[in-house]
C-alpha positions in Angstrom: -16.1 -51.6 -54.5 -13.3 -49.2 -53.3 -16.1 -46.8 -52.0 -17.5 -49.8 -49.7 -14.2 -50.5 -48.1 -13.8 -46.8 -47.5 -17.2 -46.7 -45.7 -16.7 -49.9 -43.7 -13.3 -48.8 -42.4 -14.5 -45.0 -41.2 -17.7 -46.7 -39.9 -15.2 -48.9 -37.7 -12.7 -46.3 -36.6 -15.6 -44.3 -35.9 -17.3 -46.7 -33.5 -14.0 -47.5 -32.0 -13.3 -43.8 -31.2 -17.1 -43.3 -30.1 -17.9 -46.3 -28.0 -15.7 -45.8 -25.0 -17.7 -47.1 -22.2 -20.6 -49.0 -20.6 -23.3 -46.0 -21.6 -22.2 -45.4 -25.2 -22.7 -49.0 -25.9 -25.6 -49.5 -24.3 -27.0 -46.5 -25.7 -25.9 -47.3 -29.4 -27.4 -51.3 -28.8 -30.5 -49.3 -27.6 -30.5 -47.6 -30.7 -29.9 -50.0 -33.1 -32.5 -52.2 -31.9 -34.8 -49.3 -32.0 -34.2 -48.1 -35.5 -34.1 -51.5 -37.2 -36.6 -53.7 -35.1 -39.1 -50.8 -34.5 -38.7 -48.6 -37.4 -38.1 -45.7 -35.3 -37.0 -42.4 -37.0 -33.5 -41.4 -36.5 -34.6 -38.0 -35.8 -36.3 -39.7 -32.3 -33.5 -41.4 -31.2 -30.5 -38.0 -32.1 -33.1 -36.2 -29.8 -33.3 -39.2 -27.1 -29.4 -39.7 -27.1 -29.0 -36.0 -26.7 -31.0 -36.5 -23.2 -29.6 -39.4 -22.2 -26.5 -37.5 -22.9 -27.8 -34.4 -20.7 -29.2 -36.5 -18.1 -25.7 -38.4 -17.9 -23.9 -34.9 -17.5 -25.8 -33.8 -14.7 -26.0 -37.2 -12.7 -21.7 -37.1 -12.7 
């Protein structure tokens, strides 16, 4: 039970430290819908972040 708590408190700290503005959380509800609705390997959506990420970069 100890191990749960662990996970659930990193998991929230890490979120909390990642999700920082409109386009993070958009991007991580975009995935999340994504991986659990449509089944969509999490291998697609590291390599569609990554361009979102590079296409975000170079639109600043």
């Amino acid at each position: 039970m100890a191990s749960l708590g662990l996970m659930a408190v990193v998991t929230w700290q890490l979120g909390r430290a990642a999700l920082v503005d409109w386009a993070s959380v958009s991007l991580a509800v975009v995935a999340t819908v994504l991986v659990f609705r449509l089944r969509i390997n999490s291998g697609w959506l590291v390599l569609g972040g990554g361009l979102v990420g590079v296409a975000a970069h170079l639109l600043r």
